[in-house]
Every structure is written in C-alpha cells, then in structure tokens.
N, C-alpha and C positions, 0 to 999 in steps of 0.2 A: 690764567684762570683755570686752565684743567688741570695743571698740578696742584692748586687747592684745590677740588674738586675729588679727587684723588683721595689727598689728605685728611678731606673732612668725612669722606664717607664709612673709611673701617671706621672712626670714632663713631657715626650717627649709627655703625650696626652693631658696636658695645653697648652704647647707650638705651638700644633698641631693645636688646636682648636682655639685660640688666634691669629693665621695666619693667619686662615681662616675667622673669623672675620673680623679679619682689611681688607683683601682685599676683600670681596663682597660687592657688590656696588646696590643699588638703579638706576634703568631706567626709569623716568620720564617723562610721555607719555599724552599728549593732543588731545583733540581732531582736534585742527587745524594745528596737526604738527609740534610746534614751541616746543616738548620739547628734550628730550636727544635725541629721537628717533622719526621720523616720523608717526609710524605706532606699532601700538602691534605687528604685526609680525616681524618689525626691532628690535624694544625693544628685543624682546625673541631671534631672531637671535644674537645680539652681548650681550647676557647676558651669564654668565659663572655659573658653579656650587654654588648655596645659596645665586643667586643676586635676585633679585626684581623688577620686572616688574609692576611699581605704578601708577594708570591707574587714570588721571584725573575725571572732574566730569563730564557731558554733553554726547553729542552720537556721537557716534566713527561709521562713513560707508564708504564702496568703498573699492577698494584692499589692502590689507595689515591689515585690520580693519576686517575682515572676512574671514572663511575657515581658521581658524589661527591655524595653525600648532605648538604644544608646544614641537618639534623635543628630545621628547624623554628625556629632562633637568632636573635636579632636582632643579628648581625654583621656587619660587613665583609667582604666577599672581593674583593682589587682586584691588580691587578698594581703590582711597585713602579714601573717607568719610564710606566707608562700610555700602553704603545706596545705597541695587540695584536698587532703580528706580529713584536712578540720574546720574548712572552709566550704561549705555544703549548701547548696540552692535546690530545696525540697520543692518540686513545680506540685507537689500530690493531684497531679491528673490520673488519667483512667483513660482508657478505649472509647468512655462514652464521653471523655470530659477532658478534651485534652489542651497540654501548658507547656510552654518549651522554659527555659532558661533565659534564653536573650534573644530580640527580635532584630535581626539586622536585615534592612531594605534600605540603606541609603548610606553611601559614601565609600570608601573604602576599607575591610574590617580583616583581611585573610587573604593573603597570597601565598600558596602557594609552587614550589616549583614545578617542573615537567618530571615527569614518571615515565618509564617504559616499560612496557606491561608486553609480555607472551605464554601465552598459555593456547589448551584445544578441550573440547568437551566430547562424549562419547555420550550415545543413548540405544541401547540395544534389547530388543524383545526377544527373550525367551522361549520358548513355545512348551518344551517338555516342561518346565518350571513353571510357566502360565506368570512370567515375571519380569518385570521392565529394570534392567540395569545399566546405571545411568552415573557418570562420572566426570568432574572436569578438575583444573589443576590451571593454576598461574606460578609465571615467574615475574615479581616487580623490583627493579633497577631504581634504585635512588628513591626508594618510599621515607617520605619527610618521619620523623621520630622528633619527639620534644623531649626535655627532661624536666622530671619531676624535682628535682633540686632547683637546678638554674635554669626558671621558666623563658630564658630568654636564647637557651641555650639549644640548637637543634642537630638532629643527626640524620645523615641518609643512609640506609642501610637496604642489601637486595633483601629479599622476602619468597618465601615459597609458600604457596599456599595448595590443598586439593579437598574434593569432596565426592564419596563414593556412596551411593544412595543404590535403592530398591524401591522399586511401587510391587503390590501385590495384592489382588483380589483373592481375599482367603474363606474357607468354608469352615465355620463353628459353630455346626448341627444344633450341639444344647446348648447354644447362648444364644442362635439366630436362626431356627429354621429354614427361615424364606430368600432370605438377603446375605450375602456375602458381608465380609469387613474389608474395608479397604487397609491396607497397611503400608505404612511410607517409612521408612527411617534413611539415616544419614548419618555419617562421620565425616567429621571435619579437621584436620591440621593445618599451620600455619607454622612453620619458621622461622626468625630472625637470624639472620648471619651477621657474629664478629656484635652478640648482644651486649649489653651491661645494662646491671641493676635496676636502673633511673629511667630507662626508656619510659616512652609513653606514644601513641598513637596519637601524631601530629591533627589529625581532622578531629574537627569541631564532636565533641561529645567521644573524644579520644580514651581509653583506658590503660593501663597500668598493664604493661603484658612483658610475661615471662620469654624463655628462649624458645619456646613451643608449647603452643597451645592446641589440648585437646576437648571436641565436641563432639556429643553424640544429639540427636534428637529422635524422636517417633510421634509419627501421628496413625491414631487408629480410628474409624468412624465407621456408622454403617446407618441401616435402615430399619424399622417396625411401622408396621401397619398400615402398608402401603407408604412409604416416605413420607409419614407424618408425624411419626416420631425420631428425631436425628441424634445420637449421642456421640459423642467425640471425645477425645483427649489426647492432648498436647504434652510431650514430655519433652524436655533439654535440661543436658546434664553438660557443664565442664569439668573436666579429672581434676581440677584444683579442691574442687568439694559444692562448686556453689550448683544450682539448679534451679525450672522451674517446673510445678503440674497445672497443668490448665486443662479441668475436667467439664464441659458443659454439654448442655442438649438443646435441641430446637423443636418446638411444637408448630407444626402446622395447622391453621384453621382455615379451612373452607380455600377461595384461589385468591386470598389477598391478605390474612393476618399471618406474622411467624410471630411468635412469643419463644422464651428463651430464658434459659439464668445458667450462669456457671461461676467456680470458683478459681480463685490465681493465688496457690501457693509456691512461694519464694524463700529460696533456702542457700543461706551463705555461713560460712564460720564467724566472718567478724565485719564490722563497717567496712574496712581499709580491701575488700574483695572487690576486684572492678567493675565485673557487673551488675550483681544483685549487693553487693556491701551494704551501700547506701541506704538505698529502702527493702533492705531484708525483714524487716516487719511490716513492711506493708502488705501487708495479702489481702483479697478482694474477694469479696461476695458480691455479684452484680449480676442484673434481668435487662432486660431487652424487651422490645415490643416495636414493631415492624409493618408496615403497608405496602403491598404493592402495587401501583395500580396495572391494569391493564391496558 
C-alpha cells in the first residue's frame, strides 16, 4: 500500500499542477480602459490565484489606476514591454492631496536581503563664521540593485554615500532690516562600485542611477513684520540636469490662522530622467489655510 501511495502522488502533483495551469488567465489592462478590465484595481479584483495582471504601455491615472490595493493575491502584476518608463502610474497627488502607487498591508510583497551599513556624522559650530558645519558619510555592503532589463534580475553592490551641509543665520540689510535669513544648503554624493548601465534602486519607488550621483540643495527663509509674514525657498538640483524650485510664503493671522500659497516648479531634460522625468510637467500652484488651536 505505500508503494502505491508513492506512485500515485508525483502523478496527483502533475495533475495538480496542470489544472492550475490551464485555468489561470491573463487580465489585460489599458490605459483607456478598453481592455479585459477597466482599471488595474478591476484587473487585480476579478483575478484569482496565478493569474496576470498585464499592464499595457502608456500612463495609467485617476481611480482605480492608483492607491492600488493587491488584496493580499498571489498574482502577477508586471508590465507587458518590461520597460518602466513606458509603463507609468501617474498617482497626480500633491502635498495637500496625496496617492501612492500600490497599497501593500497584507501578505508577503518584498523581501529583501540584510545590508551592512558603517558610516559616522560630524556637527560643529563655528563661532568666527557664526556657522553650523555639519557632515555625515555611509559605507553600504551588499545594497540590493535590480535591473531595468531583466526585472527579475538583481544585484549587490557596496555603495558610498556623504553629505556636507551649512546652516547659517545671515544679515541682508536691504532685503530685511529686522530679521536675519536663515540659510541651509547641502551637497550630496553617492557611489556605486563595479556599476553597469541597467542598475536600478532595488527599494520600492527605486530609480534609475548612474555610477555617481550628484546633489545640491538650499533652503533660504526669514521673517517681516514681526513673524508674520514667512517667505521661503526650496531649491535642488542634480548635475544630470533635472531640479526642483519650491518658492512659498506664510501669512500669519492673529494666534491661530496661518494662510499660505506657493509654487513647485519641476525641471527635467526628458520623461526617461529618474527623478522629475516622469511628472516634469507637473508643476503646482497651491494655498494652504491652517488652525491652531491652543
């Protein structure tokens, strides 16, 4: 009896397996809705255990196309050319209004490996300079890399990373009598040893990165009329070409309204740029309006 027993069970796990083959099915999803499924979240809703949720070429926005819930399935979700930046999921959020991609809270979706990470940071005040210089630096061991080709394909590579910054309380008589400007800036490097072409930033919302990348930022803010009127601006630049300016101000009323508006221009050479590519036209005009209580 246990040698058929034996005998009959690889048969019942071809057999098993052969079932489940034939009936899992491809969900064939477009951007303008015209395919199996309206929407990647319809796709993934009427998909069943080992089906395929096969995501046309072009850019997918608006409901069902974002905040995409993958209810926990043991499915596929993959683009069909397996070339992410013809394959684009526009969340068109905002600061005030915001949308991720894909919602994962249940099951297993990303593993990965252990990292070893050593680095030290430095923070030191000046006194003749009236200036806070301030600097830190990692070294990461085995940081996961994916490739933009063979999305199945991953790489460990070590990684250097550092960042040398400034804070600085500065005085500019004819633009501010009363109040200083704060001024902050930064430069940033990163690394890759023993790169090639295809890398890609293995973590979720990963980019497309060269054999070193550089960043600068500054922020500059200050004060009128007793810190009630607040103007700021945000600048970052990476040396590949792309950037952003974030110029806003804040109004204060009385001890419980702030009001506010500012602008978010976004500046890349082409789509295929990893950070601003994407939505390099999107730039934003947006207000604010604010309570606090006491």
């Amino acid at each position: 009896m246990r040698t058929l027993i034996f005998r009959i069970f690889p048969i019942l796990v071809a057999m098993l397996f052969m079932s489940a083959m034939a009936i899992a099915k491809t969900w064939y999803v477009k951007p303008d809705g015209s395919g199996d499924a309206p929407t990647i979240q319809a796709g993934i809703d009427s998909s069943a255990t080992a089906d395929t949720v096969l995501l046309a070429d072009g850019t997918y926005t608006g409901i069902g196309n974002r905040d995409i819930d993958g209810r926990g399935k043991s499915i596929v979700i993959r683009s069909e050319s397996g070339d992410p930046y013809l394959c684009i999921i526009d969340c068109e959020g905002t600061s005030f209004d915001f949308h991720r991609g894909f919602y994962f809270h249940s099951g297993k979706y990303f593993e990965f490996p252990f990292t070893n990470r050593v680095g030290g940071t430095f923070n030191k005040y000046y006194d003749p300079l009236k200036t806070v210089f301030r600097g830190e630096c990692v070294l990461t061991i085995d940081d996961p890399m994916s490739d933009t080709v063979a999305m199945d394909r991953t790489y460990e590579r070590e990684t250097f990373q550092y960042m040398l910054g400034i804070d600085r309380p500065t005085s500019i008589p004819w633009l501010n009598r009363t109040r200083t400007f704060f001024i902050s800036a930064q430069f940033f490097q990163k690394y890759i040893l023993n790169h090639n072409d295809h890398m890609m930033d293995a973590s979720p919302g990963g980019t497309t990165t060269d054999s070193y990348q550089t960043v600068i930022s500054l922020l500059i803010n200050t004060g009128y009329r007793w810190d009630t009127i607040n103007p700021q601006i945000i600048f970052a630049y990476n040396f590949t070409g792309e950037g952003s300016i974030n110029p806003q101000c804040e109004f204060v009323v009385g001890n419980n309204w702030r009001f506010g508006g500012g602008i978010q221009i976004l500046m890349s050479h082409n789509q295929k740029e990893p950070y601003f590519g994407g939505i390099r036209h999107n730039d934003q005009i947006y207000v604010w309006a604010k309570y606090q209580f006491n």
